[in-house]
C-alpha positions in Angstrom: 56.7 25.9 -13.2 60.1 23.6 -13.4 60.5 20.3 -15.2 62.4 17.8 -13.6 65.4 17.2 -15.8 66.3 20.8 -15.1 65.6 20.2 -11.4 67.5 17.5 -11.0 70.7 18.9 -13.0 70.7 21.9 -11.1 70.5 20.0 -7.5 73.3 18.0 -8.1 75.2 20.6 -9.6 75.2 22.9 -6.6 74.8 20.0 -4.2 70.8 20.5 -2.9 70.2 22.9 -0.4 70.1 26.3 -2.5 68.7 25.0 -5.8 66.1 23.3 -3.3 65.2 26.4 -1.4 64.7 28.4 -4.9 62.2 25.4 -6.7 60.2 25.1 -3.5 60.2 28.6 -2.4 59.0 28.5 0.9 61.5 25.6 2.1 64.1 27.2 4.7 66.2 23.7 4.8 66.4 21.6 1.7 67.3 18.2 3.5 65.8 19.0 6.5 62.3 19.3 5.1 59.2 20.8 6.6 59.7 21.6 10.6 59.0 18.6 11.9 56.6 18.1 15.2 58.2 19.2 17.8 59.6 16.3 20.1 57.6 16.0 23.4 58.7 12.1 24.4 62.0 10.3 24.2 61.2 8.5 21.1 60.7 11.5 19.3 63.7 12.8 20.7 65.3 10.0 19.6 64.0 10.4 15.7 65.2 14.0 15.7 68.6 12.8 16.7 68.2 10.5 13.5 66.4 12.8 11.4 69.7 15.2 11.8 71.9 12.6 11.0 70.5 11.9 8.1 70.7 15.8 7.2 74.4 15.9 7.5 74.2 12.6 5.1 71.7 13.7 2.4 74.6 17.1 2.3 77.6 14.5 1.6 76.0 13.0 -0.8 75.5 10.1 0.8 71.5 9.1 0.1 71.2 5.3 0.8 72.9 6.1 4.4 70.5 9.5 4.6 67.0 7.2 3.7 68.3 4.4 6.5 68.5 7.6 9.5 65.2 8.6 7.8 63.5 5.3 7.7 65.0 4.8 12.0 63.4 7.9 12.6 60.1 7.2 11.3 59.8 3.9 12.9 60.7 5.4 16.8 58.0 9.1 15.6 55.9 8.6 12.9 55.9 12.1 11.7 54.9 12.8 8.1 58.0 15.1 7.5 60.1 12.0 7.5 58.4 10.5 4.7 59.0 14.0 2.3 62.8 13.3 3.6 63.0 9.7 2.8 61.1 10.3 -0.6 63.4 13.2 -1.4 66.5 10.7 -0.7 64.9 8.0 -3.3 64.2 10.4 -5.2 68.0 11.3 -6.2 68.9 7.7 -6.2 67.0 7.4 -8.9 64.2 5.4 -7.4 61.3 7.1 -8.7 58.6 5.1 -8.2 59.1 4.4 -4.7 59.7 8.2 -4.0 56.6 9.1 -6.1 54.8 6.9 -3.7 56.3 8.6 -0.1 55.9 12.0 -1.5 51.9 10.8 -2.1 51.9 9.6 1.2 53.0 12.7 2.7 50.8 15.1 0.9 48.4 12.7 2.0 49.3 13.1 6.2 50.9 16.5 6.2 49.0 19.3 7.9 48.0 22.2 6.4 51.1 24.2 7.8 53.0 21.8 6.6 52.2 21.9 2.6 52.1 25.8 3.3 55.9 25.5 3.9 55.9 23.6 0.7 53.8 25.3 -2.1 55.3 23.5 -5.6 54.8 19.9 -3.8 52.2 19.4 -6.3 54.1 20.2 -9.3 57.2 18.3 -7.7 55.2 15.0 -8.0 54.2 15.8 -11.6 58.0 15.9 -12.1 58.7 12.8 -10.7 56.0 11.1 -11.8 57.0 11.8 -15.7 60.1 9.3 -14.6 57.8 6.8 -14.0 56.0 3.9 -16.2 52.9 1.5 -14.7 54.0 -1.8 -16.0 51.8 -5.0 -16.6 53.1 -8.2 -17.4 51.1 -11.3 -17.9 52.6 -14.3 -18.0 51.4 -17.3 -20.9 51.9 -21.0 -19.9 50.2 -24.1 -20.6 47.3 -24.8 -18.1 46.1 -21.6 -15.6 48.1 -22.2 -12.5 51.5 -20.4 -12.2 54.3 -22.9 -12.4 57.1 -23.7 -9.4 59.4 -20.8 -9.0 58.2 -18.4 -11.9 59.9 -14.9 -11.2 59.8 -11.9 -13.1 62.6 -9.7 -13.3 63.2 -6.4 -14.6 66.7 -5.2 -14.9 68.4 -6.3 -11.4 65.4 -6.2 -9.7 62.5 -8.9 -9.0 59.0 -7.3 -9.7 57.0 -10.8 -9.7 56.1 -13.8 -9.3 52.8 -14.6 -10.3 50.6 -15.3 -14.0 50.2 -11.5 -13.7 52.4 -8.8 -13.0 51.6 -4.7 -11.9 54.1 -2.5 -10.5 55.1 1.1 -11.2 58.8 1.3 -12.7 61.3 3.6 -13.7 60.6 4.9 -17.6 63.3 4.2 -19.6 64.2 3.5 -23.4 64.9 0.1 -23.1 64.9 -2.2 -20.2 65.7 -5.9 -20.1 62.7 -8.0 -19.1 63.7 -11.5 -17.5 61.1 -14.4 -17.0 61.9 -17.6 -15.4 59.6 -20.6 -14.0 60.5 -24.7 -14.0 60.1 -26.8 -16.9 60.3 -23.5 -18.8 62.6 -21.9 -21.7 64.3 -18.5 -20.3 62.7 -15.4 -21.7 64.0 -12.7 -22.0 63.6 -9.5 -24.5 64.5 -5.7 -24.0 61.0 -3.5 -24.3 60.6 -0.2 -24.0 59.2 1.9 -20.7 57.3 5.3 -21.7 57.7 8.0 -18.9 54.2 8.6 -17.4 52.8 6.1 -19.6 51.7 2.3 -19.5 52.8 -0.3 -20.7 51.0 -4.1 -21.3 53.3 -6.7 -22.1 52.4 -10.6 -22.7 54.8 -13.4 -22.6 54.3 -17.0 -23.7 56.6 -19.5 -21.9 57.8 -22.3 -24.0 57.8 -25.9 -22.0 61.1 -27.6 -22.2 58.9 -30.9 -22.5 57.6 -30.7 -25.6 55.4 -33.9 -25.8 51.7 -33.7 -26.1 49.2 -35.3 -23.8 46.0 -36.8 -25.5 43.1 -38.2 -23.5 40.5 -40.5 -25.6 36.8 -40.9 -24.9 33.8 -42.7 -26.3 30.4 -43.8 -25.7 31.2 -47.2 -25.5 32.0 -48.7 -22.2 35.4 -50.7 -22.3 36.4 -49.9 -26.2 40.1 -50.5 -26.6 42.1 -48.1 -27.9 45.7 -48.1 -30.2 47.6 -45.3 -30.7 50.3 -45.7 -34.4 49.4 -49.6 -33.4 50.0 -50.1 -29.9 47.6 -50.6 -27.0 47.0 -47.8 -24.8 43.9 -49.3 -23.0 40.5 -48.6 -22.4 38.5 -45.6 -22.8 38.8 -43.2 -20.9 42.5 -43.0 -21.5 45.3 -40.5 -20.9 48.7 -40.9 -23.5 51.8 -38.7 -23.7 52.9 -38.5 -27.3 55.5 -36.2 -29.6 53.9 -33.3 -31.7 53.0 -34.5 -35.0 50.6 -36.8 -36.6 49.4 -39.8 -34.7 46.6 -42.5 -36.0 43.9 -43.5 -33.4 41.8 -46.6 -33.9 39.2 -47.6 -31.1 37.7 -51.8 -31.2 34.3 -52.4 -29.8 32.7 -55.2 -29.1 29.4 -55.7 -32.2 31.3 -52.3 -34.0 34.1 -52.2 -36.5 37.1 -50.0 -35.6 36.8 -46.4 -36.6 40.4 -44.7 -37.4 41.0 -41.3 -37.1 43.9 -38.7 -37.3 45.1 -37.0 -34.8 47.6 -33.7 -35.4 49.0 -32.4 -31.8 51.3 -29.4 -31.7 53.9 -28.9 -28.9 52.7 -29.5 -25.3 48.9 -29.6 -26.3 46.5 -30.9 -24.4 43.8 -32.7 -26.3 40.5 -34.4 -26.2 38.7 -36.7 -28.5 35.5 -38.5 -28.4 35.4 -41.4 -30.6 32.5 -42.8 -31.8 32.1 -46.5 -32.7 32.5 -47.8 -35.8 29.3 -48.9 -38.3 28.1 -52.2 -36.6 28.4 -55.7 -39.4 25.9 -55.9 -41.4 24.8 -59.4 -39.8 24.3 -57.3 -36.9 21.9 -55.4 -38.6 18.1 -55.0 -38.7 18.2 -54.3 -42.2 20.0 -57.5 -42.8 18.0 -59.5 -41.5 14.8 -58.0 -43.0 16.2 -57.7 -46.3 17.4 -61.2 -46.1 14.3 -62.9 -45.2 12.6 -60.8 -47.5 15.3 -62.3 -50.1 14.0 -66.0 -49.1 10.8 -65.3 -49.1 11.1 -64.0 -52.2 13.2 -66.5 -53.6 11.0 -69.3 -52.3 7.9 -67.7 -53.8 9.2 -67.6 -57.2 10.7 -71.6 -56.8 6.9 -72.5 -55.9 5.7 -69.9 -58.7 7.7 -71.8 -61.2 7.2 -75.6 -60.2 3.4 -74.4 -60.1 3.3 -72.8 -63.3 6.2 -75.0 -65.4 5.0 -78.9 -66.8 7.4 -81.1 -68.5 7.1 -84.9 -69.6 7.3 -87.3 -66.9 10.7 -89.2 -66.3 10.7 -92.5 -67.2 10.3 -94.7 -63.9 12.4 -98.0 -63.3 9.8 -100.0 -61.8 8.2 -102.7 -64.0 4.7 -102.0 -65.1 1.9 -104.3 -62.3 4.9 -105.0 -59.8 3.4 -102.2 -57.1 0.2 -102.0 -55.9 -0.9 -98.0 -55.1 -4.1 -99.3 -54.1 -5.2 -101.9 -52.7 -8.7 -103.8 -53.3 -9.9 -105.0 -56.4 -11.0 -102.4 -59.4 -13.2 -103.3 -62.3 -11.5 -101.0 -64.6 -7.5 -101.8 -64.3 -5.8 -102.8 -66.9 -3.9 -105.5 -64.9 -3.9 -107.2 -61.8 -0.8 -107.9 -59.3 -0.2 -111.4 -58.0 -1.7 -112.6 -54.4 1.5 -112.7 -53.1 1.3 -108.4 -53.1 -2.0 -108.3 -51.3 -3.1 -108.2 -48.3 -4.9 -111.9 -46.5 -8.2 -110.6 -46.6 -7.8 -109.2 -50.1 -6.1 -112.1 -51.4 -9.2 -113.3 -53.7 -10.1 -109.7 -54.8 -8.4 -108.1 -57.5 -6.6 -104.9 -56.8 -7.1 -101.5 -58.4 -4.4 -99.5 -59.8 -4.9 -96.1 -60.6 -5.0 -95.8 -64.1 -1.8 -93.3 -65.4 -2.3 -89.3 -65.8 -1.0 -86.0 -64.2 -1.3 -85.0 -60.3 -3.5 -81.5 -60.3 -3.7 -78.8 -57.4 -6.7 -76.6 -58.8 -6.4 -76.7 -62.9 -2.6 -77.1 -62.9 -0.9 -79.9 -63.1 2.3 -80.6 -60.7 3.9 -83.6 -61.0 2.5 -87.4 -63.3 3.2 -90.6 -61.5 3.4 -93.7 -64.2 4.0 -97.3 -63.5 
């Protein structure tokens, strides 16, 4: 068993081939890799050609211009050997994650002679896996759709660009995390990337708009509506306003206004249904029942009180005998008016005048009439 920090010191040390040979064992040729399938057309001839190219490169030291033979080769001969090569060139240039991945690939294809030339591949990908973090990044901004050019960047290199981020990266103490999208703040923070661990990292975008949108509803068809006393229009209706405090009346037709408070923080998004205000009390059943009930009540105690009440009669202005009440002659009167006040065919008959006294409904007197 080897770790991989003293795997890799050693390697670069003595420049490959012999530290190679002893981890792996079995390997004859440390940048040559497993044998390779033996060329039978002219595009695998082709890729050998390449593949030995890329040896002489991988022994100078040269890796990114080693992986480019590799990578020609295994597009002209897909043969699995080329992917332990270009895996072993990443590998050394410090691109673990993408050499983990190659190495997986090959153990995957290889034949069984193949990982017989190559017993400690297993523990080889262990190593190079403890270099390795699986990072997820998720990505906070106001609504759920990812906004116009959001990238995600880690170091130099561009991991993402979407709400939510997955990729295997290199581990490391502390690497500088980059997030950019438009209408957004920059973020950007150093976190920390545990080897052969995972990591779960949020960040919240702040909007460089800061204003608040608030949308106003209500029951009643055509209220009005006034934001800090000015007309925004009729329910339903969308406003833009600054965080803060903000005072809401709605006007309906028949209702009085109903005020409310409204608090909005930084790009919020918020939605209030308004009911009515109480409706006048004219407008009111209960008015309207109390009311009459008021009269009637009223009007029932007048009529109590003029039937139940008797006071002395008011002295009249009319001289006693002048008006006749009626008309015909009565035995019993006590005076008699002139012919002039009688009718022509009563003219000779004396006329009867109700002698003086109170007017009665039942036993109660209501009102006297004296002349």
């Amino acid at each position: 068993m080897f770790t991989y920090a003293y795997y890799s010191i050693v390697l670069r040390r003595l420049g490959g081939p012999l530290v190679v040979g002893l981890a792996l064992a079995a390997e004859p040729s440390v940048w040559a890799g497993p044998e390779s399938t033996p060329a039978t057309s002219g595009a695998a001839a082709e890729a050998a050609v390449l593949k030995q190219q890329g040896d002489a490169l991988m022994d100078a030291l040269d890796y990114p211009g080693a992986l480019k033979k590799y990578e020609d080769a295994y597009a002209k001969h897909a043969d699995a050997a080329l992917l332990y090569n270009q895996g072993r060139a990443l590998e050394l240039m410090g691109r673990f994650p993408e050499a983990l991945d190659l190495l997986r690939r090959f153990d995957a294809q290889a034949s069984p002679e193949l990982h017989a030339k190559l017993p400690n591949l297993a523990q080889l990908i262990l190593a190079i896996e403890e270099q390795t973090c699986e990072l997820s990044i998720t990505v906070k901004v106001k609504g759920d759709k990812a906004p116009r050019n959001l990238t995600v960047k880690l170091g130099n290199e561009v991991i993402g660009g979407a709400l939510v981020t997955k990729k295997r990266v290199n581990a490391q103490d502390g690497a500088i995390l980059e997030v950019t999208a438009d209408g957004y703040e920059p973020y950007r923070d150093t976190i920390p990337l545990p080897k052969r661990g995972n990591k779960d990292f949020t960040v919240a975008l702040a909007a460089t708009d800061k204003t608040a949108v608030l949308r106003v509803e209500s029951p009643v068809a055509g209220a009005k509506v006034r934001v800090d006393g000015k007309d925004v229009g009729q329910v339903p209706t969308e406003v833009r306003l600054a965080p803060g405090a903000h005072t809401v009346v709605l006007s309906a037709v028949g209702y009085n206004d109903n005020e409310i408070t409204v608090e909005l923080g930084p790009t919020d998004v918020r939605t209030e249904r308004i009911e009515p205000g109480s409706a006048p009390a004219y407008t009111q059943w209960w008015f309207w029942t109390i009311g009459f009930g008021v009269l009637a009540a009223g009007g029932g105690a007048g009529l109590a009180y003029a039937l139940l009440t008797e006071r002395s009669p008011d002295e009249g202005s009319i001289a006693p005998c002048t008006t006749p009440v009626f008309a015909g002659p009565q035995a019993d009167s006590d005076c008699q008016p002139t012919a002039s006040y009688l009718p022509s065919a009563s003219r000779n008959q004396p006329t009867r005048v109700r002698p003086s006294g109170a007017f009665q409904i039942g036993p109660v007197p209501v009102f006297r009439l004296e002349f």
